[in-house]
N, C-alpha and C positions, 0 to 999 in steps of 0.2 A: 878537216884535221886542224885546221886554224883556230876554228872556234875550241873545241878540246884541248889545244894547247896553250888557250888562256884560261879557259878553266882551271888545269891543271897549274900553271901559275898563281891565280887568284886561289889557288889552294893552299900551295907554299906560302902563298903571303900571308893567311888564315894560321897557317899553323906556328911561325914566324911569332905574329902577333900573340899568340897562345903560349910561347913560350915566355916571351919578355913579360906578360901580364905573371908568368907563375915567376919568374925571377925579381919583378917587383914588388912582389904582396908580402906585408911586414905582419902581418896578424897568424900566416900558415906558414909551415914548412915547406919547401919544395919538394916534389914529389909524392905529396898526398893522396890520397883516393880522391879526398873530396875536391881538388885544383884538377886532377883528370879529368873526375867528371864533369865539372862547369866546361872545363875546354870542349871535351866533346861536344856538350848540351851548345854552345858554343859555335862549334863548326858545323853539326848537324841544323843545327837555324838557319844557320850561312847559306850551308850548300842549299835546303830545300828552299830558300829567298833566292836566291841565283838563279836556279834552273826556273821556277816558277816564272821570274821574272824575265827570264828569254823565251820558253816556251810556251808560256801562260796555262802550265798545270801543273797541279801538287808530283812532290816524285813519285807516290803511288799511281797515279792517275798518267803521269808519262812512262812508267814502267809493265802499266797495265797495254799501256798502245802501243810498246815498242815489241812488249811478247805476242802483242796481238801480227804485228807486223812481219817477224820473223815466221811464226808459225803460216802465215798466209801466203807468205813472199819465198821463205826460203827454195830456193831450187828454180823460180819465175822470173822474179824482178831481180835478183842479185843472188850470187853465188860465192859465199864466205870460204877462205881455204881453210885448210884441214882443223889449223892450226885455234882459228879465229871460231870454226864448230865448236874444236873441243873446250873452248875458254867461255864462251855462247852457254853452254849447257850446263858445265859448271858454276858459272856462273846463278843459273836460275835454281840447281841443286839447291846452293847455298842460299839464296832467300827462301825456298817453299821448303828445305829440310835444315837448314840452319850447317853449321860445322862436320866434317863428315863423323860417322863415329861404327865406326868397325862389328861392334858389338850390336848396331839396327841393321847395317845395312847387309845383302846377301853375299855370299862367296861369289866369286867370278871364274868360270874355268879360264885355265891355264893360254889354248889357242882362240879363247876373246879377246882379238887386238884392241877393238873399240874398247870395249867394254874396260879393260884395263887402264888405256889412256885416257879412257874421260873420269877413271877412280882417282888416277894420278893426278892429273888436272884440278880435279875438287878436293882431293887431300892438301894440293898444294896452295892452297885460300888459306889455310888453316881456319881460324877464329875471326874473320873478315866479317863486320856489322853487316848485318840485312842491308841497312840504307846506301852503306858504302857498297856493297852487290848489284845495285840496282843502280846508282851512280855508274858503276863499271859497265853493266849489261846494255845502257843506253848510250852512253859514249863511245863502245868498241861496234854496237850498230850501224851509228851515224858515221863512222869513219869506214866501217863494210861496207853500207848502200847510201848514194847520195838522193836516193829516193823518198828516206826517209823523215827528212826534215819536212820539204809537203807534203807529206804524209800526216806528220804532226801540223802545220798549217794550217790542210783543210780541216783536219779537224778541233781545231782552234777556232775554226769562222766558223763552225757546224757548231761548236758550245758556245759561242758569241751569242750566233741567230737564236739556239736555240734559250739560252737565257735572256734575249731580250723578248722572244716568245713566252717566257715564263713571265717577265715581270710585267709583258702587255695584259700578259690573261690574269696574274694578280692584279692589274690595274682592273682589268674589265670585272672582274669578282668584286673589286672594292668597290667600281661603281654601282654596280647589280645590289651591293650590302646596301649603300646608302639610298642608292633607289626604292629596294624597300623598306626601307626604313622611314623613308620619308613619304612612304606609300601608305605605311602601318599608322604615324603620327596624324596623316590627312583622317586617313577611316577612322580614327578614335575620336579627332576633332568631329567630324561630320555626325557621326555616331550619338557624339555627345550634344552637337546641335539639335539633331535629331530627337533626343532624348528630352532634351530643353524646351523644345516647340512640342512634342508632345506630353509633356507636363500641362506648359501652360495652354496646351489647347485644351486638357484636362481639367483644368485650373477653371478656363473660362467655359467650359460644357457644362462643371459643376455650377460655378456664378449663374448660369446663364439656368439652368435646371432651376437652384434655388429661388431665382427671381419668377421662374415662373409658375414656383410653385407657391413663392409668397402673393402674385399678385392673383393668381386661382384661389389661396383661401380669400386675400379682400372681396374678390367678385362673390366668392359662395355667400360670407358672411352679410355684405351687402345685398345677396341677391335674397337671402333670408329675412332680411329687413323688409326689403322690401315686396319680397311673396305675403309675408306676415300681415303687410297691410292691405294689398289688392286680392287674398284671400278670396273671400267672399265675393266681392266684385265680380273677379274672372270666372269664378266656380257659377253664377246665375250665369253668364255673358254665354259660358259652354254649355249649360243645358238650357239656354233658349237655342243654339246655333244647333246642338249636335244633340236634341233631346231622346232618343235612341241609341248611341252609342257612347259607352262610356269611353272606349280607346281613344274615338277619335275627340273625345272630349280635354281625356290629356293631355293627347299631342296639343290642341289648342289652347288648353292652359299655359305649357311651357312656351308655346310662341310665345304667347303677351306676356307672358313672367320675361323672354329675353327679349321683345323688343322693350317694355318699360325698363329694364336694368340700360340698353342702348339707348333711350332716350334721358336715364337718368346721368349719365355720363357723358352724353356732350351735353348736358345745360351745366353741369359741375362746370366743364374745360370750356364754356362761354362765360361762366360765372369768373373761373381763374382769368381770362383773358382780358374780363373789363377790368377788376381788380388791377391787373398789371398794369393796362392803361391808367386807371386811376391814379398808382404807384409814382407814376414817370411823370405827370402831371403836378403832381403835388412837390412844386418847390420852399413853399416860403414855410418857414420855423418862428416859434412863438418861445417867448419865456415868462414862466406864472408869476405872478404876484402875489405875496402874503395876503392875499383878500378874499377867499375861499367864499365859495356861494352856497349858502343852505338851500339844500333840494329836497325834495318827497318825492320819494319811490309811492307810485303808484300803481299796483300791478292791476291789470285788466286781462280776463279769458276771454279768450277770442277761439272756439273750438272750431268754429266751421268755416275761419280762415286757413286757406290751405296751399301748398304751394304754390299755384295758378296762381297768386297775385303777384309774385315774386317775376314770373314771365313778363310781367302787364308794366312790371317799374324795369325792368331791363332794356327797354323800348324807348324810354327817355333820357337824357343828357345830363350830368351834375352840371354841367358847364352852362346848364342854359338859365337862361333870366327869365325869373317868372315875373307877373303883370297882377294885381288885383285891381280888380274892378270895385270902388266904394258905392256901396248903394245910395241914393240920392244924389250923385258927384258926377263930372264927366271927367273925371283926370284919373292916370293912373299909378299907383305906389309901386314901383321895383323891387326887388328884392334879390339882393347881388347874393354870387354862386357863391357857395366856401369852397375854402381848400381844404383838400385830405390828403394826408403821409403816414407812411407809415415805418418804424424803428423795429428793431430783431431783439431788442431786451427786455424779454417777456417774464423771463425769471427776477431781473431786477424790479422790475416794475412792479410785480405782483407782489414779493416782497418789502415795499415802500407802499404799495395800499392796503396791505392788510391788517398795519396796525388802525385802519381806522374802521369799526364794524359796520357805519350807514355807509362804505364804499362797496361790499361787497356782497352783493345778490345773488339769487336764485331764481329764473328763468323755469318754470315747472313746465314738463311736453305736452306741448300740442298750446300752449299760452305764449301771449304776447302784454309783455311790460313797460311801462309807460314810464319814464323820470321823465318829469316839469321841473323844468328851472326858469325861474323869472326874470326879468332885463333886471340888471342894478342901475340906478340911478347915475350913478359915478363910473360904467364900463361903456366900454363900446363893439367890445368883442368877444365872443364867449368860444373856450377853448374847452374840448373833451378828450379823451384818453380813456381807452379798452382795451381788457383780453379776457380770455377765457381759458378751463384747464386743459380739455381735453380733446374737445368737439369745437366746432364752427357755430354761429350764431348769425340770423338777420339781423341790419343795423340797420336804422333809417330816421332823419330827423324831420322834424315840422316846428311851423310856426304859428303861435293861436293868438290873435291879435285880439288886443285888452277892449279897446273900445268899438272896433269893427263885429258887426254881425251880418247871420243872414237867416232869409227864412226857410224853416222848416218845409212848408208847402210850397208850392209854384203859383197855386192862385191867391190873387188876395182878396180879403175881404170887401164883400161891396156898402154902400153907404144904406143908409137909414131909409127907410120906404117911407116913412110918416115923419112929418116935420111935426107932430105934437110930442113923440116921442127922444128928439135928437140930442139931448141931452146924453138921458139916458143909456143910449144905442152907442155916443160918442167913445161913453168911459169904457163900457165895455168892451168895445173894439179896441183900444188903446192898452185894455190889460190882456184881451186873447192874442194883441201882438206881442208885446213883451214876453209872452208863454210860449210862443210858435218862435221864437227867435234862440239862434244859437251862436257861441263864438264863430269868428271866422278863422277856420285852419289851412293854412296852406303847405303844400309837398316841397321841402327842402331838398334833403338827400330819401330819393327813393329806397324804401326797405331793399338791402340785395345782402344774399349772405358772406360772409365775411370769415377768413380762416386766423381767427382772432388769439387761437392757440399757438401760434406760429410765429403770427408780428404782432405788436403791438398797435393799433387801428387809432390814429388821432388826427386832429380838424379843426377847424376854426369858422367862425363863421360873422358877418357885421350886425350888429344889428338893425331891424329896418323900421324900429320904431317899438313902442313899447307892447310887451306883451308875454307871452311864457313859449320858451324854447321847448319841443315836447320828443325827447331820446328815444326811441321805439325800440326794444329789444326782442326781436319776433325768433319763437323756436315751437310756433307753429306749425313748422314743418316735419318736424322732429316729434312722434308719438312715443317709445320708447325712454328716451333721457333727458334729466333736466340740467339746465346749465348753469356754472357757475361764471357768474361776471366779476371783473373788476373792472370800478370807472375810476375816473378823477374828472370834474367838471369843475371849471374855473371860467374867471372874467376881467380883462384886462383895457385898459383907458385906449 
């Protein structure tokens, strides 16, 4: 009842204040519709902030639990007098039918006491607001049963639990969103990793396909090269082995067609390997002199040199020091190693010797070409410079000494049987020597071939006395193509 009768205070003071706001206001008239209604709009805020805020529910939501409570309770938990029924029910007339009106509602007989007093009762609300109904119907409750405040209590901690149950499970929903979410961003990452590696695993299957189907054609082409020349060879080799059987003649052809293609491929990758050694070896650098050496291209065929000698100079050392033996002499002449390097500016170069036409030969297949260059008087070193277009070339130098010779034969001539004769016996023997005698040439750089399309191939070398330096351009190996050289041969103090 205490509590109600501050309500009912905090009312007065509400309506107090509503008055003095419509006695102040200079813009309206007093007593307007439109100051009514802000007032009401006014105290209907009020009260539903009031009750909300002791009860902690809207008035709909407290008058939904107080009806619920009477209805459950009446006649159990608490027993309202007559008086307090008929005001109870009136009361809720007037919020779920609004004001009474004669005209909806039924006749009443005459010996209806009830029925009468609870019309009276609800007649006497007159025009009484829904809100202001439902105000009245919870306040004349709570002053009936004092049950019903924890009543309203528990179930105040029943909407507490159950909305923080609500905002735990919107919690748990919002984690469950971003969990997938960040479940969806992983699989799309991964997906797309996925998708990445298998590109470039596709990427490199294809690389990896084309390379080996670039190095299948070099092996076929090559291997046609060289079926083309052991032809015939192999086709006698298989009808002396397999002279009845043509099958197995085949199958023995293609053996030796694929162990020669095997055996042509590591002497190439022992050929690249000395090369390389030579590469790494060759430190020291020359600069030409305006003093150009005139040389003669001398070409010489050599058909039935064949690669097999190429093997036989692979055997020996550039680094080594050769010895001549001078016939008639017991001492012997040296003749120190050169150096060889080689440069990657093959298009420049080629382009800087072609303006001169004696620099640039022709190598016909299966021939080997000879430049002689002679010691100059005033050099002491003689420096060379190669390449070629498209293909590789043997390269190999020697040294044909001017006034050393040797002879033709191993036996020499014996002397004169008759001393009446010796005269004549003498001169003869003296010019069949001169005849049987030839320069002395000795192996410089052994012929080995050279990927002269590539690098640029150049050398130096001292000289070890007078005589002609002789540049060996072997593409005797090579039946098929001829090759084009550029040199430059120079000599320097």
């Amino acid at each position: 009842m205490m509590e109600f009768d501050r309500e009912e205070h905090g009312r007065e003071r509400t309506d107090k204040n509503c008055e003095n706001d419509i006695i102040n206001t200079e813009n309206h008239e007093p007593g307007t519709e439109e100051d009514h209604t802000s007032c009401e709009d006014h105290e209907e805020n009020q009260k539903s902030w009031s009750l909300e805020r002791k009860w902690g529910f809207t008035l709909q939501e407290l008058f939904r639990l107080a009806l619920k409570f009477f209805k459950e309770m009446n006649g159990k938990a608490f027993n309202p007098t007559y008086e307090e029924n008929l005001r109870l029910v009136a009361l809720h007339k007037q919020i779920t039918l609004g004001p009474y009106n004669p005209e909806a509602c039924p006749e009443i007989g005459f010996f209806d006491w009830l029925g009468n007093d609870r019309r009276k009762e609800w007649l006497r609300l007159g025009s009484m607001a829904k809100e202001d109904a439902m105000e009245d119907f919870v306040k004349l409750l709570n002053s009936c049963c004092a049950l019903f405040a924890p009543y309203v209590t528990s179930h105040k901690i029943e909407k507490e639990e159950q909305e923080k149950r609500q905002r735990e499970e919107e919690e748990r929903l919002r984690l469950e969103r971003e969990e997938q979410e960040r479940r969806r961003l992983e699989e799309e990452a991964r997906r797309r990793e996925e998708e990445e590696m298998r590109i470039k695993e596709e990427e490199q299957r294809r690389k990896e396909e084309t390379e080996r189907l670039q190095i299948e054609r070099q092996k076929q082409q090559i291997m046609a090269v060289l079926n083309a020349q052991t032809a015939v060879q192999f086709q006698q080799y298989a009808q002396q082995q397999c002279p009845d059987n043509p099958d197995q003649q085949q199958l023995l052809i293609r053996q030796l067609q694929e162990q020669h293609y095997q055996q042509y491929i590591h002497q190439a990758l022992h050929l690249q390997q000395m090369a390389s050694q030579e590469d790494s070896n060759a430190t020291q650098t020359s600069e030409a002199l305006p003093a150009p050496v005139l040389s003669e291209a001398v070409p010489s065929c050599n058909p039935n040199n064949q690669s097999n000698s190429l093997e036989n100079h692979e055997q020996q050392s550039d680094s080594k020091a050769f010895h001549l033996c001078v016939e008639g002499t017991t001492g012997e002449v040296p003749i120190i190693a050169p150096s060889m390097w080689t440069r990657p500016q093959v298009k420049e170069f080629k382009e800087k010797v072609l303006h001169d036409e004696d620099s640039v030969i022709t190598v016909g297949r299966g021939e080997v070409l000879t430049v002689r260059v002679p010691t100059h008087q005033d050099g002491s070193h003689l420096f060379w410079e190669f390449a070629t277009d498209h293909y590789d070339i043997g390269f190999g130098l020697y040294f044909e000494w001017k006034d050393l010779t040797v002879p033709t034969n191993s036996k020499n001539e014996g002397d004169s049987t008759t001393d009446a004769n010796e005269g004549t016996a003498q001169a003869e023997k003296e010019k069949l020597t001169e005849q049987s005698r030839r320069p002395l040439v000795n192996e410089v750089v052994p012929v080995s071939r050279r990927d002269s399309h590539e690098e640029v191939y150049a050398g130096s070398h001292q000289y070890p006395g007078e005589g002609v330096h002789l540049l060996k351009f072997d593409n005797s190996y090579s039946l098929w193509r001829p090759k084009v050289v550029y040199y430059r041969v120079y000599y320097t103090r």
